[in-house]
C-alpha positions as CSV (number, residue, x, y, z in Angstrom):
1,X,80.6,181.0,42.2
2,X,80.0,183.0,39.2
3,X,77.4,180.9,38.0
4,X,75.5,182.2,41.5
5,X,76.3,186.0,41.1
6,X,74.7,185.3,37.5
7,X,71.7,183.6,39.0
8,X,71.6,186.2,41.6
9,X,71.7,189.4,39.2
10,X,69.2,187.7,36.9
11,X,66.5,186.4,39.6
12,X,66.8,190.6,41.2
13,X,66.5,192.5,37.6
14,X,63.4,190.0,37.0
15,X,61.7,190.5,40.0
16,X,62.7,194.3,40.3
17,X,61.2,194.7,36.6
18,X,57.6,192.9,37.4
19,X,57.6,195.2,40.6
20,X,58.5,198.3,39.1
21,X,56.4,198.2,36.5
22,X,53.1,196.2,38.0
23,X,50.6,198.9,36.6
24,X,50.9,198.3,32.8
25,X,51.2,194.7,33.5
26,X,47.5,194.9,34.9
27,X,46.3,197.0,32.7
28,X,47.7,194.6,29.8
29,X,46.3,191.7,31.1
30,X,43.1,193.2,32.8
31,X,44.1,191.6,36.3
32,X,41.4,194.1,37.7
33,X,38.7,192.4,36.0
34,X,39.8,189.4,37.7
35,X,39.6,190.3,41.4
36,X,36.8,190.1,43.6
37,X,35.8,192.9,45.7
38,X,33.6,191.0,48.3
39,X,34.8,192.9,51.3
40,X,34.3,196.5,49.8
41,X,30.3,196.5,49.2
42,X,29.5,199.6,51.0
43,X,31.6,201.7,48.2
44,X,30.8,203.3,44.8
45,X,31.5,201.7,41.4
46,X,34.2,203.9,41.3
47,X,35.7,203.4,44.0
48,X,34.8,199.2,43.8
49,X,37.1,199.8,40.1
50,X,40.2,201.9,42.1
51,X,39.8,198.8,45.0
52,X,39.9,195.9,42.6
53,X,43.1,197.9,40.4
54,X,44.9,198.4,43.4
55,X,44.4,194.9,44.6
56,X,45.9,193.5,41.4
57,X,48.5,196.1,41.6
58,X,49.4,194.9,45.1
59,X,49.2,191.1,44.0
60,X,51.2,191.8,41.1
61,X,53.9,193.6,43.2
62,X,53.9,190.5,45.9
63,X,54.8,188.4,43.1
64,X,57.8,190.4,42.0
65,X,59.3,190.8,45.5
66,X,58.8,186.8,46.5
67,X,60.7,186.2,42.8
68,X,63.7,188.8,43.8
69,X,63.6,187.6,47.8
70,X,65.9,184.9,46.6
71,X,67.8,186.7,44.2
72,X,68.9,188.8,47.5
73,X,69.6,185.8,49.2
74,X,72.0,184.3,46.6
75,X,73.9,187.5,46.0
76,X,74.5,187.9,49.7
77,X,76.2,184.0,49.8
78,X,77.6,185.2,46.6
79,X,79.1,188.1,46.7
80,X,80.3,187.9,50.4
């Protein structure tokens, strides 16, 4: 059982630390640069750069929260 609030603690402060801090990730691996803005043609540059940021950002924050999910999930079986 303390092996799983372990687990649990470590899978949350993982996934809460990629969430939390999702912009300089992106920016340190120029995720940005990456992502296709197909859908957005009828902005500006500009705005086409913000689009493609903010769908790393969001990418990079959907990771975090799918990694902590289970985290939750263990902690509530282990904890209860």
């Amino acid at each position: 059982m303390v092996a799983y609030r372990i687990l649990s603690l470590i899978l949350i402060a993982a996934g809460a630390a990629i969430t939390y801090s999702a912009k300089p990730i992106v920016v340190k691996l120029k995720l940005d640069e990456k992502m296709t803005a197909d859908e957005a043609e009828e902005l500006s540059e500009d705005k086409i750069k913000e689009y493609r940021f903010l769908k790393a950002m969001v990418r990079v924050k959907t990771a975090g929260l799918l990694l902590m999910l289970p985290g939750v999930f263990l902690a509530l079986y282990a904890f209860r």
